[in-house]
N, C-alpha and C positions, 0 to 999 in steps of 0.2 A: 753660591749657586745663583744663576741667574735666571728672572725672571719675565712672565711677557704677561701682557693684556688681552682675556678675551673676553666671548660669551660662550654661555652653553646654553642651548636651547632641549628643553626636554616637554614629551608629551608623553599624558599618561592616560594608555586605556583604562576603562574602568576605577577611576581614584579611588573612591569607596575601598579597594578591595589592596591598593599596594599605597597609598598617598601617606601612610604613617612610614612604610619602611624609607621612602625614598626621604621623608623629613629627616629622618634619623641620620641617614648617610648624610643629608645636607649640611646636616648640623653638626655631625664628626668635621668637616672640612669648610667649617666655617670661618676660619683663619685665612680662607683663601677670599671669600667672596666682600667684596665693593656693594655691590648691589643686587637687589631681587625682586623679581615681580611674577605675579600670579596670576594667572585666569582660569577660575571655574567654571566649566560647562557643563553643567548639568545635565539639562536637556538634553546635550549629543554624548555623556556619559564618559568627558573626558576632559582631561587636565591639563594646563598649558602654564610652563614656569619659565622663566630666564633668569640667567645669572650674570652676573658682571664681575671676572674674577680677575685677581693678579697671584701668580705663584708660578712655580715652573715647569715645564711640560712633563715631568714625572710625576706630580703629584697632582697636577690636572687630569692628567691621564688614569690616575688611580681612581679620583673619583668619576671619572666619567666611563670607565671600567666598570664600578663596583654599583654605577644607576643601570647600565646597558645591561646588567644580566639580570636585571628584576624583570618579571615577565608581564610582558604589556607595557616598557615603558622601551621610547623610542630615544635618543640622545644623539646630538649631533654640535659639535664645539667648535670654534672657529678664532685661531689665536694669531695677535701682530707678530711680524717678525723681528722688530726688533726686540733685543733681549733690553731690560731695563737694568742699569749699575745701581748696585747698593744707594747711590745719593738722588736716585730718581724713583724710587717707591714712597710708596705713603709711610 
């Protein structure tokens, strides 16, 4: 199965009230992710994550499926088109 490179950008209304579910999913699919980063906002009462994943658009899409239907959180992914051959993944 071949694979691509993206990001996914996710924002989260309210953390406090979904920011354990959405770790939990993150962490189910964390065979996928390269890299992560996070920013707390308090003050405006919302959460900002990116991810840097390699895996292939079925199971990217799974999890980016299974963040979009928590409610209050916004998800939008963005993958190269090349597919990458077995001798070119990490």
């Amino acid at each position: 199965m071949s694979k691509r490179i993206g990001v996914i950008g996710i924002v989260i209304d309210n953390p406090q009230e979904t920011s354990e579910r959405v770790n939990k999913i993150i962490s189910e699919y964390s065979h996928l992710i390269i890299g992560r980063m996070g920013i707390p906002r308090p003050d405006e009462q919302v959460g900002i994550i990116s991810l840097i994943i390699e895996g292939s658009t079925d199971h990217v899409g799974a999890l980016t499926g299974k963040l979009g239907n928590l409610p209050g959180v916004t998800v939008k992914s963005a993958l190269t088109t090349k597919n990458l051959t077995k001798g070119e993944t990490r």
